[in-house]
C-alpha positions in Angstrom: 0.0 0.0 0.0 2.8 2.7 1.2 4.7 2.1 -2.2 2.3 1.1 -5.1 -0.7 3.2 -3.9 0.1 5.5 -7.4 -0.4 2.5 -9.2 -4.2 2.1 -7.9 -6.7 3.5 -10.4 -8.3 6.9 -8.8 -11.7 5.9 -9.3 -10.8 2.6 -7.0 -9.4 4.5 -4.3 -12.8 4.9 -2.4 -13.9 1.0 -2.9 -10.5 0.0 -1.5 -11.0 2.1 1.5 -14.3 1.0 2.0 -13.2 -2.4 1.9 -10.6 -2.2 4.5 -13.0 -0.7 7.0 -15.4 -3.6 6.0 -12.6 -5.5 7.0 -11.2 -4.3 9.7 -15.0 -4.3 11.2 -15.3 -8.0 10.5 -12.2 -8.8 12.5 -12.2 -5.8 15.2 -12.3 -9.1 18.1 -10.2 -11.3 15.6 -6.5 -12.1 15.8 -4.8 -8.5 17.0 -1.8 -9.0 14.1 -4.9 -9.1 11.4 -6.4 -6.1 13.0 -2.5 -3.9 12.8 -2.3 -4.7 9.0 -5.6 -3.9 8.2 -4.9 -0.1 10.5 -1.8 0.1 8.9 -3.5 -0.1 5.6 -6.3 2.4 6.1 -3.2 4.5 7.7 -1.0 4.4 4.3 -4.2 5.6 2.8 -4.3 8.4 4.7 -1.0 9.5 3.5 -2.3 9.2 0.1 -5.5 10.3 -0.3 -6.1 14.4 0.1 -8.4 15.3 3.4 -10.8 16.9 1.8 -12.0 12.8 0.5 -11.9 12.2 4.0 -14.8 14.5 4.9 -14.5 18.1 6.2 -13.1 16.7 9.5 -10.6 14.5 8.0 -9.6 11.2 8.1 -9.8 10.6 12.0 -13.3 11.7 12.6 -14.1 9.8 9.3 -13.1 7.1 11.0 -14.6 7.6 14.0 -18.0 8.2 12.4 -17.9 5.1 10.6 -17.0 3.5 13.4 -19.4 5.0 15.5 -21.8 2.6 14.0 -20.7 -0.4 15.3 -21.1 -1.8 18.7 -18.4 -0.8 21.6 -16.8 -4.3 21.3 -16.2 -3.6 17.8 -15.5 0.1 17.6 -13.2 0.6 20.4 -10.5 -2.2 19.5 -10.3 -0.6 16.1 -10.3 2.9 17.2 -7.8 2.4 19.5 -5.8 0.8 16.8 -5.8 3.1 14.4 -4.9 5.8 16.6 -1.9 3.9 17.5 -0.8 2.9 14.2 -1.7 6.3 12.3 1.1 8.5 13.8 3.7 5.6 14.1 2.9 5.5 10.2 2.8 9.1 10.0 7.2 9.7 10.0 7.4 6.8 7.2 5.0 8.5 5.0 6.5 12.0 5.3 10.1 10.3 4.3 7.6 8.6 1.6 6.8 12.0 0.5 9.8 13.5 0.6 11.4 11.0 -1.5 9.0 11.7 -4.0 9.5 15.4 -3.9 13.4 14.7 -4.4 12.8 12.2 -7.3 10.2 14.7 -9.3 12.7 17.5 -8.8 16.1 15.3 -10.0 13.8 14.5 -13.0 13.2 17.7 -13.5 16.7 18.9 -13.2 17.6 16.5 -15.4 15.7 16.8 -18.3 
C-alpha cells in the first residue's frame, strides 16, 4: 500500500477504502496481528489520499463516524488501533513524500 498506492486507479481508491473498514469491522475481536495490518493499511491511505476525501473533519473523525456505527466491542478495539498505528505511520510516509518530492525534482533537473 505505502509504495504502489500510485499504481491504484483513482476511481478505485474509495472501494479500497471502504473495503478495509469492511474489513477491519469484521475482524475488530479477531487475531490483534490481522487487526495492525488492516490499520496500517487504512493509515498508508491516509497519507495518500487528500483530506478533503476524507470529509471536512478529516480522516480521523471519518473514521470515528464510521466506526461509531458499530457496537463498543467492535468500535473501540479498532479505534484504538488506528490511533496507535496512524502517527507511528505518520514519519514513514513524510520520508515517503519527501522522497518523492526529491525524485520529481532530479527528474526535473535533469531533463
Amino acid at each position: 500500500m505505502q509504495r504502489d498506492f500510485e499504481e491504484l486507479p483513482a476511481q478505485a481508491a474509495d472501494a479500497l477504502r471502504a473495503s478495509l473498514l469492511e474489513l477491519l469491522i469484521r475482524f475488530a475481536t479477531g487475531a490483534t496481528a490481522v487487526r495492525t495490518q488492516l490499520c496500517l493499511a487504512i493509515a498508508a491511505m491516509a497519507a495518500h489520499i487528500p483530506a478533503k476525501q476524507w470529509g471536512q473533519s478529516g480522516v480521523v473523525m471519518w473514521l470515528a463516524e464510521n466506526l461509531g456505527r458499530q457496537s463498543q466491542e467492535v468500535a473501540l478495539p479498532c479505534m484504538l488501533e488506528l490511533l496507535t498505528v496512524i502517527p507511528e505511520a505518520s514519519p514513514a510516509m513524510q520520508l515517503l513524500q519527501s522522497r518523492c518530492v526529491t525524485l520529481h525534482a532530479s527528474s526535473f533537473h535533469s531533463a
